[in-house]
SEDRENNU-319589 format. One record per residue (C-alpha): x, y, z; residue in three letters; residue number from 0. Coordinates in steps of 0.25 Angstrom, whole numbers, plus 5000, padded with zeros to 4 digits. Each point is the difference from the previous one (the first is absolute). Layout:
BEGIN
[[X,Y,Z],'Ala',NUM]
...
REM end
This chain:
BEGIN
[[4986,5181,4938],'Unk',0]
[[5013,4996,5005],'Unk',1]
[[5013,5007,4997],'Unk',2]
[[5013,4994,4992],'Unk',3]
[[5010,5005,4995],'Unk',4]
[[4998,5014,5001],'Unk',5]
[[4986,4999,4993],'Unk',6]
[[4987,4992,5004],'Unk',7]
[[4995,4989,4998],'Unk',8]
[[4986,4998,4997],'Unk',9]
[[4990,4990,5004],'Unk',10]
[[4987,5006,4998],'Unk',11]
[[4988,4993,4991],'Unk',12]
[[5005,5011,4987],'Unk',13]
[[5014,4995,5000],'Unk',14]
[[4996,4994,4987],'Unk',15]
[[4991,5010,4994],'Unk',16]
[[5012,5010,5003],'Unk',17]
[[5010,4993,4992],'Unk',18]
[[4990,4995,4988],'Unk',19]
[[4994,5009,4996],'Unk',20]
[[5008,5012,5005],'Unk',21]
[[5014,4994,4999],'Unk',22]
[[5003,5004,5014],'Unk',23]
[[5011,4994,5009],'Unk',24]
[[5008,4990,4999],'Unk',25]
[[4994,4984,5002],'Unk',26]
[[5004,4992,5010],'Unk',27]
[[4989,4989,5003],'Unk',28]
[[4987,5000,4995],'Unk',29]
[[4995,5007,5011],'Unk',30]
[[5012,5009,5004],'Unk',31]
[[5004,5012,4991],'Unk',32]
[[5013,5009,5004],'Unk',33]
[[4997,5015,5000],'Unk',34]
[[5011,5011,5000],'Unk',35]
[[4996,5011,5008],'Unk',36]
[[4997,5008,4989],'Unk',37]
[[4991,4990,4996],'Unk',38]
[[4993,4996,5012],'Unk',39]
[[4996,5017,5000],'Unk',40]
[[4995,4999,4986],'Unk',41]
[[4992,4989,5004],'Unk',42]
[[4994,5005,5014],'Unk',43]
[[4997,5014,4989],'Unk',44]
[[4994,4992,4988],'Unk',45]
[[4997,4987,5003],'Unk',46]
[[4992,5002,5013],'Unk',47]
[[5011,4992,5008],'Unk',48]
[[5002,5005,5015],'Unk',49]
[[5016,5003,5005],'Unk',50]
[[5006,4989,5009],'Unk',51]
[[4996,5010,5014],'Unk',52]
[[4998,5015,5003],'Unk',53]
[[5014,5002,5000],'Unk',54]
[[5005,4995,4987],'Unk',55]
[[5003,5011,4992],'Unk',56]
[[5007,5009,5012],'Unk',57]
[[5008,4987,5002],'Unk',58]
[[5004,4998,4985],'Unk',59]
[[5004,5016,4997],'Unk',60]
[[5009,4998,5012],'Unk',61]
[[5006,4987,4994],'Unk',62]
[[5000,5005,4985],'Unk',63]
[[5000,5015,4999],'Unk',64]
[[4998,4999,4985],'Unk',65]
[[4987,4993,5001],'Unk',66]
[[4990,5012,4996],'Unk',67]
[[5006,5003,4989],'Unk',68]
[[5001,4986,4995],'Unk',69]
[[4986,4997,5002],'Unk',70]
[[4996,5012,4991],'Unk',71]
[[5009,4997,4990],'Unk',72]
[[4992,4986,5000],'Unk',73]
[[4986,5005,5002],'Unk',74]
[[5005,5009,4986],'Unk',75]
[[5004,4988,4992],'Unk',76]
[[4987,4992,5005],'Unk',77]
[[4988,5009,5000],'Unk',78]
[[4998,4999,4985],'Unk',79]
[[5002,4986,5001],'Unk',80]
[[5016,4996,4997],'Unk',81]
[[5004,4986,5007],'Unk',82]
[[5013,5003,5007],'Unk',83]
[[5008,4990,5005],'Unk',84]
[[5011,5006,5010],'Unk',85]
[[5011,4994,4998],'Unk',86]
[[5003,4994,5013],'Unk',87]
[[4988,4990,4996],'Unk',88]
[[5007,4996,4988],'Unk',89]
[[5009,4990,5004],'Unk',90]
[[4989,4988,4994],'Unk',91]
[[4999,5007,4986],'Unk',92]
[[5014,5000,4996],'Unk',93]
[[4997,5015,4992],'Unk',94]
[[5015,5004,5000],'Unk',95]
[[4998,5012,5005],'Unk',96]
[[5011,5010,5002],'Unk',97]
[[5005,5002,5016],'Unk',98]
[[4997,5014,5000],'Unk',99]
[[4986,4997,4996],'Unk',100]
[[4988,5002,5010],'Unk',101]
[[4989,4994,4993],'Unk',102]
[[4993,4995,4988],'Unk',103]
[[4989,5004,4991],'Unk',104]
[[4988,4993,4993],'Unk',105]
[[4989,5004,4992],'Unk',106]
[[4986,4999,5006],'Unk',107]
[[4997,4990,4991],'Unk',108]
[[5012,4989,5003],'Unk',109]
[[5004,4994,5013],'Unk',110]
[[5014,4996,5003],'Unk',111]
[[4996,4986,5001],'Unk',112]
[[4999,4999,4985],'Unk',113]
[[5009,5011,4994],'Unk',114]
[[5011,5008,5001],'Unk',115]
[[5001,5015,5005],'Unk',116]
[[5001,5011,4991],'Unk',117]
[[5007,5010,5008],'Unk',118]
[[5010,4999,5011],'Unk',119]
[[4999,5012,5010],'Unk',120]
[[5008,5008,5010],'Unk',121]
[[4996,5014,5009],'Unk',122]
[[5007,5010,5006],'Unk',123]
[[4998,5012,5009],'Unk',124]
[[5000,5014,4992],'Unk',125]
[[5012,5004,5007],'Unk',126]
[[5009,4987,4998],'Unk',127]
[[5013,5002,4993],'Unk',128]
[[4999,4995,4984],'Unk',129]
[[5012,4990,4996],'Unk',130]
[[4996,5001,4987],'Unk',131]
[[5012,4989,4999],'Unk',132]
[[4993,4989,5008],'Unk',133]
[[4987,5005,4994],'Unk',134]
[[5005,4998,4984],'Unk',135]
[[5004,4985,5005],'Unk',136]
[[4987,4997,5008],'Unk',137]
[[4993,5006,4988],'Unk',138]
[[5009,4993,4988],'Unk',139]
[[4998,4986,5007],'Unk',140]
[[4983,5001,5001],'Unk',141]
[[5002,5003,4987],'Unk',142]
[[5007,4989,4994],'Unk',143]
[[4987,4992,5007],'Unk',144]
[[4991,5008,4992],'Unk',145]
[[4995,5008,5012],'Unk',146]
[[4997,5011,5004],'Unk',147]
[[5009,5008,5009],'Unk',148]
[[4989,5006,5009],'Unk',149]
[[5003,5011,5011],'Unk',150]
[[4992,5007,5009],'Unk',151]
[[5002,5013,5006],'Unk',152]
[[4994,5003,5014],'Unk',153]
[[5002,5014,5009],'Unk',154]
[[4995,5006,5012],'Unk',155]
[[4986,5001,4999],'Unk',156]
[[5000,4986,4995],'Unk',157]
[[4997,5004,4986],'Unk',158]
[[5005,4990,4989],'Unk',159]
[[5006,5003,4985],'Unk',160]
[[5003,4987,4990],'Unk',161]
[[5011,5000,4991],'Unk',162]
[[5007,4991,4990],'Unk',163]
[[5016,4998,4999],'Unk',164]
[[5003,4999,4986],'Unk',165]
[[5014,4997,4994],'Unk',166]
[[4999,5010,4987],'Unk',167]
[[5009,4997,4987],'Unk',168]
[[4997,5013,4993],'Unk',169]
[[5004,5000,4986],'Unk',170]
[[4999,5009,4990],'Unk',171]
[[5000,5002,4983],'Unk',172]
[[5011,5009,4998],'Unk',173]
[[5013,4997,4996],'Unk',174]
[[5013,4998,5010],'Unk',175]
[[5012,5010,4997],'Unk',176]
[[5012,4991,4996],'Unk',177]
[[5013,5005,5004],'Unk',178]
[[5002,5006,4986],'Unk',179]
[[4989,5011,5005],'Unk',180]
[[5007,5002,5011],'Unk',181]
[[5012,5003,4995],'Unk',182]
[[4993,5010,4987],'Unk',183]
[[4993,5006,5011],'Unk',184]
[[5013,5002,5010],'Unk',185]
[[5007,5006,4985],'Unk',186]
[[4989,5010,4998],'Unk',187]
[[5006,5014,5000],'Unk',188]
[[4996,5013,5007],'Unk',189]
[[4993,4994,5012],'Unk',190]
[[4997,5011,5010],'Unk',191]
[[5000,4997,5016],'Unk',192]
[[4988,5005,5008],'Unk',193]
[[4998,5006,5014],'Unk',194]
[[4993,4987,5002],'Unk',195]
[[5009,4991,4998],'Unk',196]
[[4995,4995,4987],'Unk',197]
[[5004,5001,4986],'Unk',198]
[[4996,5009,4988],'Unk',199]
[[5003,4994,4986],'Unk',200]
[[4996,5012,4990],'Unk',201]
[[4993,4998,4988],'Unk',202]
[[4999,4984,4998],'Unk',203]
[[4991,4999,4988],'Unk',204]
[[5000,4985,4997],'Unk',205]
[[5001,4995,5015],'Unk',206]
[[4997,4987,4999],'Unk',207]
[[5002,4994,5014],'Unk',208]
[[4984,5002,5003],'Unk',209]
[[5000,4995,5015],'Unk',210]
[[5015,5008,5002],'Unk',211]
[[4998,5015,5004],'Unk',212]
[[4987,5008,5001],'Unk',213]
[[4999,5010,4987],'Unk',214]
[[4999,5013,5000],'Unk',215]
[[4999,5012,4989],'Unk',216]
[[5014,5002,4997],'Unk',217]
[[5007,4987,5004],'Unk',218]
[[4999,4986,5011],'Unk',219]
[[5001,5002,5015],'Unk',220]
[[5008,4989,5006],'Unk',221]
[[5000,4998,5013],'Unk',222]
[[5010,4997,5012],'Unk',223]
[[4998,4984,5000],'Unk',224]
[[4998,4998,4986],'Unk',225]
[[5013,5010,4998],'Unk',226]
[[5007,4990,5009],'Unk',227]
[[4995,4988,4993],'Unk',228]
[[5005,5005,4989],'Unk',229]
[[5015,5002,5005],'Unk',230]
[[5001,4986,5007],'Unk',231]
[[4993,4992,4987],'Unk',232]
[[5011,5009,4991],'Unk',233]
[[5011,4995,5008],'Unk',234]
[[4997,4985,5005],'Unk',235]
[[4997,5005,5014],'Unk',236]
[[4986,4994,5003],'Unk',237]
[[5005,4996,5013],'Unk',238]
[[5002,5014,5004],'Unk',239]
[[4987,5004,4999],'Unk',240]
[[4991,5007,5012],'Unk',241]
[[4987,4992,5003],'Unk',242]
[[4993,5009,4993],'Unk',243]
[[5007,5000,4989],'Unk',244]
[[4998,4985,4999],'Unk',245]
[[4985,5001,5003],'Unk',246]
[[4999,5009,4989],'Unk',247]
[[5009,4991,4989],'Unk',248]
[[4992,4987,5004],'Unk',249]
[[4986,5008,4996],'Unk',250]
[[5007,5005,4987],'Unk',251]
[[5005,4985,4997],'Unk',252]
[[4984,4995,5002],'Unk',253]
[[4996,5010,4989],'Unk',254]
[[4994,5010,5008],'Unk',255]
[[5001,5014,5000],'Unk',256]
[[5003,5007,5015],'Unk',257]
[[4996,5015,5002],'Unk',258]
[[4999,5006,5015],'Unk',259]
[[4990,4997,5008],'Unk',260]
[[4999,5011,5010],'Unk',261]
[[4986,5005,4997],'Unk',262]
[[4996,4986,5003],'Unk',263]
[[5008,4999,5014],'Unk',264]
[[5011,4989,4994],'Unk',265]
[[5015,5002,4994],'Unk',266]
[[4995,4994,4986],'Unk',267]
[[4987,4998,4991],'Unk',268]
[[5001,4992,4988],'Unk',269]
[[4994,4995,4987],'Unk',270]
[[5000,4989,4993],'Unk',271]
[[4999,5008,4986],'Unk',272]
[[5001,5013,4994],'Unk',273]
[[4994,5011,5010],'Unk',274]
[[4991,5006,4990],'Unk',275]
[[4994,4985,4998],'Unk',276]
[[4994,4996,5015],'Unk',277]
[[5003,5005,5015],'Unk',278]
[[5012,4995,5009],'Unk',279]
[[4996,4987,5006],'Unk',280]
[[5010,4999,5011],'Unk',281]
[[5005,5009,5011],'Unk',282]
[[5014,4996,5004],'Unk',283]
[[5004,5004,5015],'Unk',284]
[[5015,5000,5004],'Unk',285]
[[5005,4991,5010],'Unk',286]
[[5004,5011,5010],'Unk',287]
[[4988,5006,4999],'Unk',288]
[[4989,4989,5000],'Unk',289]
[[4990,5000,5011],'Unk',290]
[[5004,4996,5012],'Unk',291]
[[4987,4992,5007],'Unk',292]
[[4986,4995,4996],'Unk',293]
[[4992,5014,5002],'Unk',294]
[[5011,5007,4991],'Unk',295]
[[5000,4989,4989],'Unk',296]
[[4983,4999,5000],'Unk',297]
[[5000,5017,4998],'Unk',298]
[[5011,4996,4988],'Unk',299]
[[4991,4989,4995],'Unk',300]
[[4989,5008,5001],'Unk',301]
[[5006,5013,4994],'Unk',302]
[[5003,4993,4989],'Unk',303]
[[4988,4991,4997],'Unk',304]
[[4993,5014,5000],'Unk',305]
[[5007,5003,4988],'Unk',306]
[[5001,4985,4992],'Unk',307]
[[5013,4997,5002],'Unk',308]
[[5007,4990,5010],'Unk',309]
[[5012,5004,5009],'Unk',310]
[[5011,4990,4998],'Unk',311]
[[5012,4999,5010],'Unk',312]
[[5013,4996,4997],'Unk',313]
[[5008,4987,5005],'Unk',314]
[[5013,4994,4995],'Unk',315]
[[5001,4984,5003],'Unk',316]
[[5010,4998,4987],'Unk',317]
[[4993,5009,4992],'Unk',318]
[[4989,5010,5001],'Unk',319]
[[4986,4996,5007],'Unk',320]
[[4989,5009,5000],'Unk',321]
[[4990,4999,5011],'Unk',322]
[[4985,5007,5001],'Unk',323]
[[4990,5002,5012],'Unk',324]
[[4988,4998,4991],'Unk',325]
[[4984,5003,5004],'Unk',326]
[[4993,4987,4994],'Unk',327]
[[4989,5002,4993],'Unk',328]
[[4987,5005,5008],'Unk',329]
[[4994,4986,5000],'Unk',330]
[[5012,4996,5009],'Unk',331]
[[5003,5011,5009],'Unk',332]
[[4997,4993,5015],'Unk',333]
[[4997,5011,5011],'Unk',334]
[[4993,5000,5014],'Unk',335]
[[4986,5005,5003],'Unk',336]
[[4998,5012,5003],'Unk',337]
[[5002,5005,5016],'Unk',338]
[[4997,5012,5006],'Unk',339]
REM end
């Protein structure tokens, strides 16, 4: 092996096998295959291909700190038999991938060679900063490629979790409150203000605002944001509106129904149709109080899968965007071996 640009370059009798049959590498001659140091590890570990000298691996922790953990997040993608083309080898391929994107997945079954990737993939460190900005326009444009948006979630004791970035468009079946509602609800007489801060209208028989108010025996409960919604849609004064007042009128104007989430750990749950008819889908998360990094966003993700419902985060670009941190289907959930 000789080294190049930051990688190796290899030489050896399996250049060809590796890149046939395994879809390793990038091709430089027949004979010559390019290696990144992730790969040239998987190789010595896998594919029975000795390190360049004794030294190697001390010598490329020192040049690339990072290189542990990027190797395991390979050797997870691999071991049940993906192609991964990291995207530095990619160049040749003209596969569009997004600048944030660290590689690209393939199905045992196909070669890059003759098709095109399914999934695009980044990772992170569990105690990296979300920007869940940069992480809904990464997401929206694999997306529009009909890929997956892939990451992969490494900690300490080099253990890996695989999510999906999904961009969510709940919608629901119930119908939006005009302004007229707003106004007859602003009209109604003999509202009573609680210790709470939310509002008690007494004894409203033919309610007819379903996804408006939670009922109760002797009249609705309105709270604060819906109160305040209220008041800005009865005067003109959209504008005005806090941002968790907005969040709350874009789910009403999709034809859901938003209750409190706090027994599930988010601001908002919400339905798609009446709650006597199925369970709340979605658990909403205000902006100022959404995770902050990857380990608290997998325990969210994870919290909430337990229960059937997917945890979607807020975003304004224009108008509202709501972003999940899925867990893919247990066919497609890439972790490491097991080391003790």
């Amino acid at each position: 092996m000789n080294s190049d640009r930051g990688g190796w370059e290899y030489r050896g009798s399996a250049s060809n096998r590796l890149w046939h049959k395994s879809a390793l590498g990038e091709v430089i001659s027949e004979d010559c295959l390019y290696l990144t140091d992730a790969e040239v590890i998987f190789c010595h570990e896998h594919r029975n291909i000795e390190l360049p000298h004794e030294n190697w691996m001390i010598q490329c922790m020192k040049r690339n700190p990072k290189i542990l953990d990027e190797y395991t997040i390979l050797e997870s993608l691999r071991k049940p038999g993906n192609k991964i083309m990291i995207a530095v080898n990619s160049e040749s391929f003209d596969l569009s991938e997004e600048r944030e994107t660290w590689g690209l997945r393939w199905p045992s079954d196909t070669h890059p060679r003759d098709s095109k990737p399914i999934s695009e993939i980044r990772w992170f460190h569990s105690s990296e900063k979300l920007d869940f900005e940069k992480l809904l326009n990464w997401a929206t444009n694999v997306k529009e490629k009909k890929r997956i948006a892939e990451v992969l979630i490494i900690d300490n004791e080099l253990s890996v979790v695989t999510y999906h970035i999904e961009i969510i468009n709940p919608k629901g079946i119930l119908d939006v409150p005009t302004k007229k509602d707003y106004i007859d609800i602003s009209n109604i007489e003999g509202k009573i203000k609680l210790s709470n801060g939310n509002i008690f209208i007494p004894n409203n028989y033919d309610w007819k605002y379903e996804n408006i108010g939670i009922p109760h025996t002797n009249g609705r409960i309105i709270d604060a944001d819906i109160e305040k919604i209220i008041e800005h849609k009865t005067n003109g004064s959209e504008m005005d509106m806090s941002i968790s007042e907005k969040i709350v009128l874009d789910l009403l104007e999709r034809g859901l129904h938003p209750r409190p989430g706090f027994k599930y750990g988010s601001k908002w749950r919400c339905y798609e149709t009446n709650i006597e008819e199925d369970h709340a889908p979605w658990l909403v998360v205000h902006p100022d109080n959404g995770p902050e990094n990857w380990e608290e966003a997998c325990l969210i993700s994870r919290l909430a899968s337990g229960v059937n419902k997917k945890w979607l985060f807020p975003i304004i670009n224009e108008k509202w965007h709501y972003l999940s941190i899925t867990r893919p289907p247990a066919d497609s959930r890439w972790n490491n071996p097991i080391r003790r």
